[in-house]
C-alpha beads as a LAMMPS data file, in Angstrom:
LAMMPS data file: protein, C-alpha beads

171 atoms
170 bonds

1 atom types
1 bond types

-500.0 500.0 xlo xhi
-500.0 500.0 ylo yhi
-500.0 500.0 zlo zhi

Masses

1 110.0

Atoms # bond

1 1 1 0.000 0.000 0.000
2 1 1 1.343 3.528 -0.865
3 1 1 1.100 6.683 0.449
4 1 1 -0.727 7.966 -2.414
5 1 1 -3.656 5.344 -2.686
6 1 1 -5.267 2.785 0.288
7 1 1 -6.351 -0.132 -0.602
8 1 1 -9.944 -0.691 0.897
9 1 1 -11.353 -4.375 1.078
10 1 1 -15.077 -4.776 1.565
11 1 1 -17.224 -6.913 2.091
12 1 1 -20.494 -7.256 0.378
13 1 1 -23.151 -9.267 2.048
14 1 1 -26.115 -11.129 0.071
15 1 1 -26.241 -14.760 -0.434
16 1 1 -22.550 -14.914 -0.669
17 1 1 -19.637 -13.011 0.291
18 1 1 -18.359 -10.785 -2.112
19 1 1 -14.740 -9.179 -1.613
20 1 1 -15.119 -5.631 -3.364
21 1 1 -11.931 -3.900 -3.915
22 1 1 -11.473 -0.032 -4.568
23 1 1 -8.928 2.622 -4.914
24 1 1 -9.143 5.858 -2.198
25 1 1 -7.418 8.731 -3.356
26 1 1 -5.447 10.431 -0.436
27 1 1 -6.404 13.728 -0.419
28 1 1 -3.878 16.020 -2.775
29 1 1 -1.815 18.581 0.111
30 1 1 -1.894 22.108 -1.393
31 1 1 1.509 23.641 -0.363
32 1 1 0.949 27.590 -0.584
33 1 1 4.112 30.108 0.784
34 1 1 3.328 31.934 3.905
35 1 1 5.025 34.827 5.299
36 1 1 7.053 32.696 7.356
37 1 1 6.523 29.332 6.563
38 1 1 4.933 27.184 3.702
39 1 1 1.042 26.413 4.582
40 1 1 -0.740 23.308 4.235
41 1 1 -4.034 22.940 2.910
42 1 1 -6.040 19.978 1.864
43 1 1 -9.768 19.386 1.022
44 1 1 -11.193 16.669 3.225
45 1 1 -14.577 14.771 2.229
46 1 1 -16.431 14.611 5.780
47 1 1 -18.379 12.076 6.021
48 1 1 -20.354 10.527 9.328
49 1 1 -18.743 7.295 9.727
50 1 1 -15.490 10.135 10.122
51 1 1 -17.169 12.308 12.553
52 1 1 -18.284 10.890 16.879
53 1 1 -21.659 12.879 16.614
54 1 1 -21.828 12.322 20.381
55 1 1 -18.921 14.485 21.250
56 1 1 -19.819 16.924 18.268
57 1 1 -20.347 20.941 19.367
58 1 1 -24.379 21.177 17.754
59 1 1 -24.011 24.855 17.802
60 1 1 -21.440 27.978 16.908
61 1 1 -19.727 29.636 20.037
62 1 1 -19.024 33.551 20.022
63 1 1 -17.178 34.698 16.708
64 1 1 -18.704 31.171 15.100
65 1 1 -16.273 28.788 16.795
66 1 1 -17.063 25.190 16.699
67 1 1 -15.439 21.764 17.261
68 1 1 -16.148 18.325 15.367
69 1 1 -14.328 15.207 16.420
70 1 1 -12.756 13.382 13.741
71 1 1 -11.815 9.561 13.811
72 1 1 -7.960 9.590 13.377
73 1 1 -8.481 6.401 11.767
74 1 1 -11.091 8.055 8.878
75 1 1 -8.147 10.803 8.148
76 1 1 -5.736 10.581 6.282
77 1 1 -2.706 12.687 7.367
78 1 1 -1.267 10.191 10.496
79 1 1 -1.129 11.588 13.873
80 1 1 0.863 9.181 15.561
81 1 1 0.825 11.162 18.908
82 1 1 -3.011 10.787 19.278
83 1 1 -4.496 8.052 21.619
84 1 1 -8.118 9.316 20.208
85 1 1 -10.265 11.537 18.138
86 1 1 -8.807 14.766 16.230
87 1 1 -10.357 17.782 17.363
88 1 1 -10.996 19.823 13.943
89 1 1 -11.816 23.454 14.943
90 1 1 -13.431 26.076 13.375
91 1 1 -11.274 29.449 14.421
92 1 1 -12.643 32.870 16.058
93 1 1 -14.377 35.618 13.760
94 1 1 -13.699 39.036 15.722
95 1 1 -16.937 40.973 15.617
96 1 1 -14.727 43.983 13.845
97 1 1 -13.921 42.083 10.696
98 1 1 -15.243 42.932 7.356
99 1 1 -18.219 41.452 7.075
100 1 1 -18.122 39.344 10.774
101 1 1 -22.119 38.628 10.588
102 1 1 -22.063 36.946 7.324
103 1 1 -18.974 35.375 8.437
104 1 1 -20.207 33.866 11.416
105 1 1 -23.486 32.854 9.418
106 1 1 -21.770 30.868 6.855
107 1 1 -19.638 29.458 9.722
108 1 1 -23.034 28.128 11.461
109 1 1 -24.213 27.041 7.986
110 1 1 -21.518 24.721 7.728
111 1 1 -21.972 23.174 10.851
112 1 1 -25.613 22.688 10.012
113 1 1 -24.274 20.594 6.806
114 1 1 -22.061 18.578 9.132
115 1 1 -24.111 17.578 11.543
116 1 1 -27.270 16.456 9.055
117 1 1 -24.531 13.871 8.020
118 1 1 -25.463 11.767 11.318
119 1 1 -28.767 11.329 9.591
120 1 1 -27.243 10.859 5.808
121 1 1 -24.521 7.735 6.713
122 1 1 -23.773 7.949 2.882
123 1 1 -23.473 11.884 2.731
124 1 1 -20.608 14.315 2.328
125 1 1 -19.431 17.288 2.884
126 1 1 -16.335 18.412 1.240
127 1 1 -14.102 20.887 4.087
128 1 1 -11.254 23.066 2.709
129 1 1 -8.551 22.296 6.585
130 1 1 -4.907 24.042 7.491
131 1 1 -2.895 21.781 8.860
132 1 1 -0.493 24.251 10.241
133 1 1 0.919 24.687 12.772
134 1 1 1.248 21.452 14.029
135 1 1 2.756 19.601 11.134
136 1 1 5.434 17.757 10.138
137 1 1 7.077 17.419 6.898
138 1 1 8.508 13.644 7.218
139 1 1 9.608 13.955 3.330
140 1 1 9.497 16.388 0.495
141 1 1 9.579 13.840 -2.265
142 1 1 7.173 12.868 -2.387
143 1 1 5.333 14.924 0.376
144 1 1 4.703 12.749 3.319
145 1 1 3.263 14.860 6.501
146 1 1 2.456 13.771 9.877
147 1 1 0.580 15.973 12.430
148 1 1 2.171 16.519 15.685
149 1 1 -0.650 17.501 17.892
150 1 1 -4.441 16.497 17.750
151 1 1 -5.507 19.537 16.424
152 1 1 -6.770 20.815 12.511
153 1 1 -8.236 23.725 11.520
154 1 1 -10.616 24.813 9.148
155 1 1 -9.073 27.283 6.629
156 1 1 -9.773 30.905 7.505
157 1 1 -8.662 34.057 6.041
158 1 1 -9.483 37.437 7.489
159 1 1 -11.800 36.341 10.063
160 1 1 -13.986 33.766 7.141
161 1 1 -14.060 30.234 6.378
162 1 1 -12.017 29.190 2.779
163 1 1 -13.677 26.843 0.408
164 1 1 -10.905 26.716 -1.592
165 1 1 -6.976 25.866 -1.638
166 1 1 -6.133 28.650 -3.668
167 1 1 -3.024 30.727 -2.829
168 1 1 -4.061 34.222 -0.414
169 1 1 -2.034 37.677 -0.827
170 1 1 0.009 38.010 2.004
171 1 1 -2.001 41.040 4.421

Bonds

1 1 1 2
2 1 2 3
3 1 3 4
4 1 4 5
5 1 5 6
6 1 6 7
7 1 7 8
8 1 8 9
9 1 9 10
10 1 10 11
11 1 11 12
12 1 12 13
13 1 13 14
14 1 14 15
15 1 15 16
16 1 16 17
17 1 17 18
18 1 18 19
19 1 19 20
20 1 20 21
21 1 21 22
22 1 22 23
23 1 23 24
24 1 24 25
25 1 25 26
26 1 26 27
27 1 27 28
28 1 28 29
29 1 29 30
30 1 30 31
31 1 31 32
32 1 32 33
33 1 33 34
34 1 34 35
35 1 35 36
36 1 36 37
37 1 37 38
38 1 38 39
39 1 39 40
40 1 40 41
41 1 41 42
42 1 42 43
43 1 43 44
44 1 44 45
45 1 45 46
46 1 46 47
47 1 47 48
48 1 48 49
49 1 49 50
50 1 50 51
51 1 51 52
52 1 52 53
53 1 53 54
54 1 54 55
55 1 55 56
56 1 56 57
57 1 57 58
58 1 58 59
59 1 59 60
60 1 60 61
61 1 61 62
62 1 62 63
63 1 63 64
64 1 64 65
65 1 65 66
66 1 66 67
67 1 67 68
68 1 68 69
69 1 69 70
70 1 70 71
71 1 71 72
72 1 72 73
73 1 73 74
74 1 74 75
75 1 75 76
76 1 76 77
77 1 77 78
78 1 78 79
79 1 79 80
80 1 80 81
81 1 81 82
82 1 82 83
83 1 83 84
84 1 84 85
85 1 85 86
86 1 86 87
87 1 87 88
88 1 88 89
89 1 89 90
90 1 90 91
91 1 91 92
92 1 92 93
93 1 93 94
94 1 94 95
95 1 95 96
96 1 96 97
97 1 97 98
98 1 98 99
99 1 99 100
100 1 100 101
101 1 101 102
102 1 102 103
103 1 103 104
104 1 104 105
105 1 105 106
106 1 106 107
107 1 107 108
108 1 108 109
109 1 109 110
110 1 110 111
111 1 111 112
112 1 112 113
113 1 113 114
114 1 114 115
115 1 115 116
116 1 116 117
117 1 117 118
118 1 118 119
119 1 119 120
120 1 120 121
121 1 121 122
122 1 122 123
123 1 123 124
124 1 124 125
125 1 125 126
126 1 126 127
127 1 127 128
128 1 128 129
129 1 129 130
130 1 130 131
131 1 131 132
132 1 132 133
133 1 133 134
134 1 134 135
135 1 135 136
136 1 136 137
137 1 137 138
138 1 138 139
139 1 139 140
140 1 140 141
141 1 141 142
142 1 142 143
143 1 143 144
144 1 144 145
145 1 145 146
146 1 146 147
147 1 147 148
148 1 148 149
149 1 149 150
150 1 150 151
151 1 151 152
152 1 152 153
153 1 153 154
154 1 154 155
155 1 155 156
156 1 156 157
157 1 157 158
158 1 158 159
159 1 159 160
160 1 160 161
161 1 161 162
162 1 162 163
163 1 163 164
164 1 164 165
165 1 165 166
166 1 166 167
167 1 167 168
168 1 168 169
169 1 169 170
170 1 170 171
């Protein structure tokens, strides 16, 4: 098995056992130069068999902060430090942003979407997560990473969630 694809075996029950086998991608790291350090982005496709519900914030905090526990087995950057979940986290919005209401609303929206996954098992919901700053680059060719804490972060710029991977002016 590679870094770049997993091999997943299933099995497919009806009146016989069926061994199904399919390629996973592993989510493509987005490298984009930061003032002081490279960042690393990836798009993630949540899904609920990824996310413990049960330990799940079910609304936004003040500035739309939220947490979602992620099985460290569902993701795909290894955290070998971590005896449980991830704890993905959706940073602060200070109320004198640009724009801080809509911010915060699109911040509560996407919780919404995450959370209506416990009730669609075969749903998705495709995140745009920074994996600074606690990464590790184990190799640069080709780019292996490892996280050194338990924590990921939604991408935010200026105070609002990023849908995207796309390189940011420096501010």
């Amino acid at each position: 098995m590679t870094r770049v694809h997993r091999i997943l075996v299933l099995a497919c029950v009806s009146s016989q056992v069926i061994v199904c086998v399919a390629r996973q991608e592993t989510p493509a790291i987005v490298v984009n130069s930061g003032r002081y350090a490279p960042y690393y982005h990836m798009r993630f496709d949540m899904t609920a068999a990824a996310i413990d519900f049960s330990r799940a914030d079910r609304s936004v905090g003040p500035g739309g902060q939220f947490t979602i526990r992620v099985r460290a087995a569902r993701f795909p950057v290894p955290a070998p430090s971590c005896r449980g979940d991830l704890v993905l986290r959706m940073p602060w919005t200070a109320p004198g942003v640009p724009e801080a209401e809509r911010k915060v609303a699109a911040k509560a929206a996407l919780l919404d979407r995450l959370l209506a996954l416990e009730h669609t098992p075969e749903g998705r919901v495709p995140v745009v997560l920074e994996l600074n700053p606690y990464v590790r680059v184990m190799s640069q060719s080709p780019l292996t990473l490892q996280l050194t804490q338990c924590n990921v972060f939604f991408r935010q710029v200026a105070g609002g969630y990023v849908d995207d991977t796309d390189k940011r002016p420096p501010r």
